[in-house]
Structure formats: structure tokens, C-alpha cells
C-alpha positions in Angstrom: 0.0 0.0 0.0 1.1 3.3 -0.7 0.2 4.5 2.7 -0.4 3.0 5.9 -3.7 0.7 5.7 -5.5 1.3 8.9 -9.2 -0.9 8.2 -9.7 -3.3 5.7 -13.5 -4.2 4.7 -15.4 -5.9 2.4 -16.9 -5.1 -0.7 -19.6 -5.8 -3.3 -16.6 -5.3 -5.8 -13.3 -6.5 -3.6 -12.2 -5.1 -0.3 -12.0 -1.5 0.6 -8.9 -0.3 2.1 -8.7 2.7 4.5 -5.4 4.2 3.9 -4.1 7.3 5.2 -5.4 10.6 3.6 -8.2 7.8 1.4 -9.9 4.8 0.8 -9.1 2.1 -2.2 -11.4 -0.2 -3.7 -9.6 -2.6 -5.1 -9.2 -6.6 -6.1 -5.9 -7.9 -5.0 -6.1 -10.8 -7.0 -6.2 -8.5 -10.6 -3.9 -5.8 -8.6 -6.8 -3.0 -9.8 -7.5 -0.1 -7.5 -9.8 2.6 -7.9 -9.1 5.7 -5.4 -12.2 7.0 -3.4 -11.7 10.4 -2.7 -11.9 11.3 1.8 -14.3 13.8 3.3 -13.8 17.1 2.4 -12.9 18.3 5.2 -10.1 15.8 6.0 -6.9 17.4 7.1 -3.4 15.9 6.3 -2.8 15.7 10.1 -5.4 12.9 10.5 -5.9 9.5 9.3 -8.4 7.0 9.1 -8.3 4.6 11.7 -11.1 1.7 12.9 -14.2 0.6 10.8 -16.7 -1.5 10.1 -20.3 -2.1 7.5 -23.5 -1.1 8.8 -26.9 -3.6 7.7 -27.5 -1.0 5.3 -23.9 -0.9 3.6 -22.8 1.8 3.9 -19.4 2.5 5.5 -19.2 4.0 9.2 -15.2 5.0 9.9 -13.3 7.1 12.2 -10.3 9.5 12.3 -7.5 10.6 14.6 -5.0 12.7 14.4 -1.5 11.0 13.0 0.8 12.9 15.6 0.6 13.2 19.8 2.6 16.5 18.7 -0.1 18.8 19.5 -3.1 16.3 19.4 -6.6 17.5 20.2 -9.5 15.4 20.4 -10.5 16.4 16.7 -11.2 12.5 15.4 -14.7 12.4 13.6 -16.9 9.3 13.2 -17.9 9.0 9.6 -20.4 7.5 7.3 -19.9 6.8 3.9 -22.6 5.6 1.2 -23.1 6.3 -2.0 -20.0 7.9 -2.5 -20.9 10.7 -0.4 -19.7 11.3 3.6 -21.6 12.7 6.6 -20.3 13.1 10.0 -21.9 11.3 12.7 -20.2 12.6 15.7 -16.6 14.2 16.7 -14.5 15.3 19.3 -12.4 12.1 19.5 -9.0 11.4 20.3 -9.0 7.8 18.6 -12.1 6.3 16.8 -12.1 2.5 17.9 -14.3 -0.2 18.8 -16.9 -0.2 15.6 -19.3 -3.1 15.5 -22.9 -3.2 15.4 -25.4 -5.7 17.2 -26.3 -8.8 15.7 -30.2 -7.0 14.6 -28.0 -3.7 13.3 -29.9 -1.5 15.8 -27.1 -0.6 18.2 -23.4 0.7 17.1 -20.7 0.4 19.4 -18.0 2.7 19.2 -14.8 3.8 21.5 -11.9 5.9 22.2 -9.0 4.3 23.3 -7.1 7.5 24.6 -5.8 7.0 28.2 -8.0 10.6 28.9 -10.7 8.2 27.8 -11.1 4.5 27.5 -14.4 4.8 26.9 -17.1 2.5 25.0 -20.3 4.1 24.1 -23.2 2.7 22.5 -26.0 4.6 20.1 -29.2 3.7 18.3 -28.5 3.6 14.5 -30.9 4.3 12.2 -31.8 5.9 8.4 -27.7 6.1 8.4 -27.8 8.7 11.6 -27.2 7.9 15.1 -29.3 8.8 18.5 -27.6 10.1 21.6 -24.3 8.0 22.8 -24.8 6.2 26.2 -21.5 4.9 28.3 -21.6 1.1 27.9 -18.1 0.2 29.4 -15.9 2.5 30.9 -12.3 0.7 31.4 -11.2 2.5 34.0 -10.5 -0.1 36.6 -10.3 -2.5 33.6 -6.9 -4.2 32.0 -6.1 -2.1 29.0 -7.8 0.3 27.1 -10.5 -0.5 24.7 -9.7 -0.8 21.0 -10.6 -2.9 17.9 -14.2 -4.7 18.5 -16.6 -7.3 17.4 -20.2 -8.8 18.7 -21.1 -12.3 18.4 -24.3 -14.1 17.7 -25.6 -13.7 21.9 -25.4 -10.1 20.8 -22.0 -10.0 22.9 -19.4 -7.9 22.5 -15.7 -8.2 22.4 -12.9 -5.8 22.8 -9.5 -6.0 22.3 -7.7 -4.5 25.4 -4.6 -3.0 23.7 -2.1 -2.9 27.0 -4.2 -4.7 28.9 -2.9 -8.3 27.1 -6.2 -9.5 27.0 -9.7 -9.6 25.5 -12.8 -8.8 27.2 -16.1 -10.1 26.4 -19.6 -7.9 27.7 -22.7 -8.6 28.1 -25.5 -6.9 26.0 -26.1 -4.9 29.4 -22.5 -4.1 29.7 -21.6 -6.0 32.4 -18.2 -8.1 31.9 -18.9 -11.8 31.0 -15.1 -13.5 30.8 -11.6 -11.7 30.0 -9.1 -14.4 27.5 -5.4 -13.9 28.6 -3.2 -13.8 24.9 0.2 -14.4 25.4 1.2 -10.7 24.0 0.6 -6.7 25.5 -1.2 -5.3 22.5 -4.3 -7.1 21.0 -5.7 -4.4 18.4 -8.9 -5.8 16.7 -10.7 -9.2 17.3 -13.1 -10.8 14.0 -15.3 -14.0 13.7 -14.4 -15.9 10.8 -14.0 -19.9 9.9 -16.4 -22.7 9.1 -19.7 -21.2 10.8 -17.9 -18.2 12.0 -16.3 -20.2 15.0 -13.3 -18.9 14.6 -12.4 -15.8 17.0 -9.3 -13.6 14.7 -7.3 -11.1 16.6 -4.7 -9.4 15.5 -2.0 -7.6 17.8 0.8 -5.0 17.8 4.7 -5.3 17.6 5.0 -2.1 19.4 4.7 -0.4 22.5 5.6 -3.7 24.4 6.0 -3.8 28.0 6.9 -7.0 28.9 9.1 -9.6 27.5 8.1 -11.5 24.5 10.7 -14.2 24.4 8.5 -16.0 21.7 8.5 -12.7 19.2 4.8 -13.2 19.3 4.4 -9.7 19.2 2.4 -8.6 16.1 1.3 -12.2 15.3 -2.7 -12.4 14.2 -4.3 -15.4 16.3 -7.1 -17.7 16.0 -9.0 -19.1 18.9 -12.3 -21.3 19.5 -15.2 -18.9 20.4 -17.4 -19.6 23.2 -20.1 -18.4 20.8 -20.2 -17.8 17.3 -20.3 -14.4 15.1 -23.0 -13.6 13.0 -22.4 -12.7 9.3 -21.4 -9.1 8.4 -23.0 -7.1 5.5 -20.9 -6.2 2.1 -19.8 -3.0 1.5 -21.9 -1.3 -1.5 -19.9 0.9 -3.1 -21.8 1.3 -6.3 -18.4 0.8 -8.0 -17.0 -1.7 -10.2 -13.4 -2.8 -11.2 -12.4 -2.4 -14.5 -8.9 -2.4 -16.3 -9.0 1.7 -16.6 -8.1 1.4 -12.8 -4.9 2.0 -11.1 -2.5 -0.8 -10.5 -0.3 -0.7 -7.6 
């Protein structure tokens, strides 16, 4: 990639990458990319970060700023459809945590900022969101809450970067189990596998704080889920490939 790639999704057409300063729709077996322009009103200090597909299809992603030099809670929480963007909510340090519920009614989002460590839950609908409401707050938690997924009980799962571990919560918020991984920085956990038993997570090679003898550091894992996820709507981007496109 030309650029950092911070979320990878999938498309009607391929996979959408979010890069840096914009998104690219591309099939990585044909090596075709077409570039899809950011908001309008993203700066080159930010970068996308976290995302996810709402039940509709359209795209909801967030920002942060690239640098700690200077950094303001200026992220934004996005949704693109239709190859236009609207803003959903701001005042972030670091989008994280997108998933939805299993029925697409309820979007979880976070910020994983030490000032914050916060995950919030919101009513979606008609591509807009209702007021957020505090569903975790990590406080006296292990690690700060980052990448996330929800299973088929309508759980949800966050990956607690620092923390070493993942943490799995109720519907009502309350904590259900935490899974010790054998590295500090878990970033994003996804179903996947034969009848989405499989539970993904990747994980950071920096910002380590304890040994890692094993260089396990950075290594995506795959563990049994105590419950299953639940299948996750395409991406429509109304676009399709064609040889005219970039190749990178």
C-alpha cells in the first residue's frame, strides 16, 4: 500500500482499504484499485483509523490525528454511502471499537485515549445515530479498549490494547469472561472460519512492556469462540473494477 492501511473491509466489488489521507477499492487478485476520494474536510494531520459495514452498507469510519505532537480530540466518526460522507459525531481522540449488534440496531463505538477509554453505545438508524450512552468505561479494567466485534448472543468483544487480554460484555455491559493472549497489545478481534467459530485477533509489535521471548508480538491469532459471530454485511460501493483502474 502506498500509505499506511488502517481498516480493511469488504466489498460488493473487492475489499476496501482505508489508507491514510483515502480509501481504495480494489481486487488484490487483478492488482486493480480505484481511489475514493476522503471527506472534504479531512486534514493531512489525521488519518483513518477503525471501521466497520453497517446492515445498510454503507461505510461508518473514524479518524484521529497522525501525531501526539499537539493532538486534540478532533477525530470524527464518519459514514460513507453512495460515494458521499456525513459526519456522525466528533470530538475524539482515537475512533475505535466499531461493530454493530447482531439485529443492526445498536453501534458500538470507543476511544482508546488514556484521557478516555471509553465505549459508548448509540441507536442507528436511516444512516444517523441517537444520543451515545456509556456502555463500558475501562477504568478499573486491564487495558484500554480498541478494535471490536459482537457475536451471535449479541456480545461484544474488545480488544484490550495494554491490557494483554480480550474482554467479552454482556449486552447490558456487564463483563462476562476476559481471555489472557500471550502478548501486551491485542488491536482488533473478528469472527471468521467454518460457521464463524473462529475468533481472529490481531496484535501490535509495538509499545511492548513485557518480554516477548516468543516474538509473538504482532502475530494475528485464532482461537475457538465460546459463541459464534454472526455474518457481516458487504460493503456497497456502487463501484465496479475495471482495467481503466490503477494498479499498484
Amino acid at each position: 500500500m502506498p500509505e499506511m492501511a488502517a481498516a480493511v473491509v469488504i466489498a460488493d466489488s473487492g475489499i476496501v482499504v482505508a489508507l491514510e489521507s483515502h480509501m481504495l477499492l480494489g481486487d488484490p487478485r487483478l492488482a486493480n484499485w480505484r481511489k475514493i476520494a476522503p471527506p472534504g474536510d479531512h486534514p493531512e494531520t489525521h488519518r483513518f483509523n477503525d471501521a466497520t459495514v453497517a446492515p445498510d452498507g454503507s461505510l461508518i469510519i473514524g479518524t484521529m490525528r497522525k501525531s501526539a505532537l499537539g493532538a486534540e480530540p478532533t477525530g470524527v466518526l464518519y459514514r460513507w454511502a453512495a460515494g458521499s460522507w456525513t459526519r456522525l459525531a466528533e470530538g475524539f481522540w482515537t475512533v475505535n471499537g466499531l461493530a454493530f449488534s447482531p439485529d443492526g440496531k445498536i453501534l458500538y463505538f470507543s476511544d482508546s485515549h488514556t484521557s478516555v477509554q471509553t465505549v459508548w453505545t448509540a441507536a442507528y438508524a436511516e444512516g444517523q445515530i441517537g444520543a451515545p450512552h456509556v456502555f463500558v468505561d475501562f477504568t478499573d479494567l486491564a487495558g484500554r479498549p480498541d478494535g471490536g466485534a459482537t457475536d451471535a448472543e449479541g456480545c461484544y468483544w474488545s480488544a484490550a490494547v495494554g491490557g494483554g487480554c480480550l474482554h467479552r460484555f454482556r449486552p447490558d455491559g456487564t463483563r462476562e469472561r476476559t481471555v489472557i493472549l500471550p502478548v501486551d497489545n491485542p488491536t482488533r478481534p473478528a469472527f471468521g472460519g467454518p460457521g464463524l467459530a473462529t475468533l481472529f485477533v490481531t496484535t501490535m509489535a509495538e509499545r511492548q512492556t513485557n518480554p516477548d521471548p516468543g516474538g509473538l508480538a504482532g502475530a494475528t491469532f485464532a482461537l475457538t469462540a465460546p459463541c459464534a459471530g454472526h455474518k457481516l454485511p458487504l460493503l456497497k460501493t456502487g463501484f465496479s473494477l475495471s482495467a481503466a483502474d490503477e494498479t499498484c
